[in-house]
Backbone as a ProteinNet text record, in pm:
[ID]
protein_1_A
[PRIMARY]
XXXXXXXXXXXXXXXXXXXXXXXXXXXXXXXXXXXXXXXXXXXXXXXXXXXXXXXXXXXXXXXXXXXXXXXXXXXXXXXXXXXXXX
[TERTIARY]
-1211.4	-1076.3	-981.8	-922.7	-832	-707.3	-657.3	-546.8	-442.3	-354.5	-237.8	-95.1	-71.4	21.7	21.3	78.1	36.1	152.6	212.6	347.7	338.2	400.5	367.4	279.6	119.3	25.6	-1.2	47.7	7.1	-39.2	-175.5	-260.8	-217.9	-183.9	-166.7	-360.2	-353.4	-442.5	-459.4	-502.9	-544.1	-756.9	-801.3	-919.1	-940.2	-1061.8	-1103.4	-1111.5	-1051.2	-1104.1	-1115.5	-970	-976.8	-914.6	-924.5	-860.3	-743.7	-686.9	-568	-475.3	-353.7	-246.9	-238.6	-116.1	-152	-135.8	-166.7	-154.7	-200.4	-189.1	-242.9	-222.3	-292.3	-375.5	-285.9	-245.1	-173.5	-227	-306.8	-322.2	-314.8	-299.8	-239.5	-269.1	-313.8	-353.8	-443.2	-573	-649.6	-585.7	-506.3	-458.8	-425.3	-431.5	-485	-379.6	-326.1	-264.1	-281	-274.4	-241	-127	-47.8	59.8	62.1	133.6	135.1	303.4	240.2	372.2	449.9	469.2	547.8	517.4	577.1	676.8	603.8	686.7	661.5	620	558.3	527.9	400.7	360.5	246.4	159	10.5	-45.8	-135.6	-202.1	-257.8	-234.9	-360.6	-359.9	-220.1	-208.7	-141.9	-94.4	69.3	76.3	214.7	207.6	305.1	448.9	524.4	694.7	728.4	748	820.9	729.1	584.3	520.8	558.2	543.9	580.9	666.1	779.7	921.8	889.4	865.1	896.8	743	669.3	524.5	639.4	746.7	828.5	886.6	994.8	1111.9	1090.3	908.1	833.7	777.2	735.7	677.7	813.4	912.1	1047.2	1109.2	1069.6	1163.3	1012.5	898.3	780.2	736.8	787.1	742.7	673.2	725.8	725	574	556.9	460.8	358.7	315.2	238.3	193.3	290.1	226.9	147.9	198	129.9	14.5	4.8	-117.8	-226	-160.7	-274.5	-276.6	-258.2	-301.1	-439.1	-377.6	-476.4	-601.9	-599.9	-740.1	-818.4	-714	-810	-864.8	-834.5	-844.8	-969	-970.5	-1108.5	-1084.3	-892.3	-841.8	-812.7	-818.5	-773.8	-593.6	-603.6	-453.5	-374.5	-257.8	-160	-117	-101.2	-26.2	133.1	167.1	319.9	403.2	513.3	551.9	547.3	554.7	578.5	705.5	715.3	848.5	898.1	1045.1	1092.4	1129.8
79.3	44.4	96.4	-2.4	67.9	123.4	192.5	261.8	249.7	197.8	81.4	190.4	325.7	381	548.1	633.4	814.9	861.1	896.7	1014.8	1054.8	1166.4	1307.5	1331.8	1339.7	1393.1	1198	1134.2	1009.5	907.9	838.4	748.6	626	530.5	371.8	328.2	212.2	172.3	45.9	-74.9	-194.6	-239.3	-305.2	-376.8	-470.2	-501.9	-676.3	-728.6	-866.1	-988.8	-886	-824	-767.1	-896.7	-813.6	-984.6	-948.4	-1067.8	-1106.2	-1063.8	-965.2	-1034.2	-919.6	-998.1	-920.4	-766.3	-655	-558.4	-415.8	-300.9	-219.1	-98.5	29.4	171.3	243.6	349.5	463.9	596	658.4	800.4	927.5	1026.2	1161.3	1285.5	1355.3	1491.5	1510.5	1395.4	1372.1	1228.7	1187.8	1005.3	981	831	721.8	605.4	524.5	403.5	236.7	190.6	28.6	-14.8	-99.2	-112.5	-270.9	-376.5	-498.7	-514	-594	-665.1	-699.8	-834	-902.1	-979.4	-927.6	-795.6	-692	-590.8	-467.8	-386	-339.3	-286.3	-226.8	-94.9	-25.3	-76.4	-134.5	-229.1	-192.3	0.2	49.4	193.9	306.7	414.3	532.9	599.1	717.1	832.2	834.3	911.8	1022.9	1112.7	1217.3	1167.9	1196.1	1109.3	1085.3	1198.3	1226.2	1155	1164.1	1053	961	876.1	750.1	681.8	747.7	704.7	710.9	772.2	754.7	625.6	610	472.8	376.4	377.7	245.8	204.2	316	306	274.1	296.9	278.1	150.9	88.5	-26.9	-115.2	-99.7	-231.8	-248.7	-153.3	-156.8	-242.2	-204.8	-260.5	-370.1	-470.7	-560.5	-655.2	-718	-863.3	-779.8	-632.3	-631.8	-612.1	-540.6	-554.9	-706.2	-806	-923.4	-978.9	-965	-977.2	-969.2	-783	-741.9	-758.9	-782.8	-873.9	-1005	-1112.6	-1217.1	-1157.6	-1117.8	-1055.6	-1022.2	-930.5	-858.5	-972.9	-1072.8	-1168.4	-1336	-1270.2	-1382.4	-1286.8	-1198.7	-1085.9	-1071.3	-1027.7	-971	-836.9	-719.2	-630.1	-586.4	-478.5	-487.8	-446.9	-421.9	-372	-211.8	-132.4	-9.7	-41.4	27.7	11.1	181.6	159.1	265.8	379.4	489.4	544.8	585.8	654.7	643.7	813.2	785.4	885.9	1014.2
394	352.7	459.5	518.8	634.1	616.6	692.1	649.2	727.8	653.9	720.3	709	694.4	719.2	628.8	693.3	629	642.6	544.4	517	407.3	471.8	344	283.6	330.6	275.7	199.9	181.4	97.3	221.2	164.9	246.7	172.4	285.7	211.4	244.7	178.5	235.5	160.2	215.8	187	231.8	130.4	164.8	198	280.6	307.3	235.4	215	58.8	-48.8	-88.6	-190.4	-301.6	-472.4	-520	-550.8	-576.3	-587	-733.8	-750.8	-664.7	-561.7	-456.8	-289.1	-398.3	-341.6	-367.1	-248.1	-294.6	-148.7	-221.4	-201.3	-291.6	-212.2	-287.4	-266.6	-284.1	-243	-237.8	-198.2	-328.9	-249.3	-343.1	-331.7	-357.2	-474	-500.4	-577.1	-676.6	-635.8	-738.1	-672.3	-720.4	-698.6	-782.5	-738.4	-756.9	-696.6	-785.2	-663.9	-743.3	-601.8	-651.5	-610.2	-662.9	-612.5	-551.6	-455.1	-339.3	-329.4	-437.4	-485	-610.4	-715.3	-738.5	-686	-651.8	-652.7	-721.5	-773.7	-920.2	-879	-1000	-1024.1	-1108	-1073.8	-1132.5	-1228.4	-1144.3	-1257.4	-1170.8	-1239.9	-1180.8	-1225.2	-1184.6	-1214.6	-1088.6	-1062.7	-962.1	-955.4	-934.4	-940.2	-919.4	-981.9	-986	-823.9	-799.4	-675.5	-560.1	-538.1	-453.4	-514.8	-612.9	-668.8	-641.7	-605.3	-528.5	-407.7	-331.8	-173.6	-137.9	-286.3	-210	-276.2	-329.7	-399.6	-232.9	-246.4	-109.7	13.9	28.9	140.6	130	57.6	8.6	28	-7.1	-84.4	111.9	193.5	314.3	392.3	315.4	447.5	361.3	264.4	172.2	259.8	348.3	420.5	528.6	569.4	687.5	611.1	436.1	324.1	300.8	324.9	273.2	400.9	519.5	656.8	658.8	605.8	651.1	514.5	399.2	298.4	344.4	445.2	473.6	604.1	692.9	775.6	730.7	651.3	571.1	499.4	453.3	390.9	482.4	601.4	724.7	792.8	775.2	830.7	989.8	988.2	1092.1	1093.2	1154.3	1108.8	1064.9	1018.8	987.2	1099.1	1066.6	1162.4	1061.3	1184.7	1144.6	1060.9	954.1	936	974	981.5	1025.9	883.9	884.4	763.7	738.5	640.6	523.9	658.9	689.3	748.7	664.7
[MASK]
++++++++++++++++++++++++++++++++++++++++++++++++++++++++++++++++++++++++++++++++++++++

């Protein structure tokens, strides 16, 4: 599962031909989330408030390079780095 961007101790990460809808995993200090793209939203999983916000704020500013790089992964290209949350 590659890992498409790291701030503050939290790992993004997206899979190959994962299913659908676009979506991409959030983890950090033992949890675990996936969150979907568009909409934005927490799809399942469970994650500490305060990470929860900065994978939202980080997600809503990198929406359009998330949907990129879920076309990529499912073209069996690799992804692209996104920048992380400042």
């Amino acid at each position: 599962m590659p890992e498409v961007s790291r701030f503050f101790g939290i790992s993004i990460r997206m899979y190959f031909d994962d299913h659908i809808p676009p979506h991409f995993h959030a983890i950090y200090a033992g949890s675990e989330a996936e969150f979907g793209i568009d909409p934005l939203a927490v799809l399942r999983g469970r994650f500490p408030r305060r990470a929860l916000g900065m994978v939202l704020e980080w997600a809503a500013t990198h929406q359009h390079e998330l949907l990129d790089n879920w076309e990529r992964l499912h073209n069996d290209e690799a992804p692209q780095q996104i920048d992380p949350l400042d």
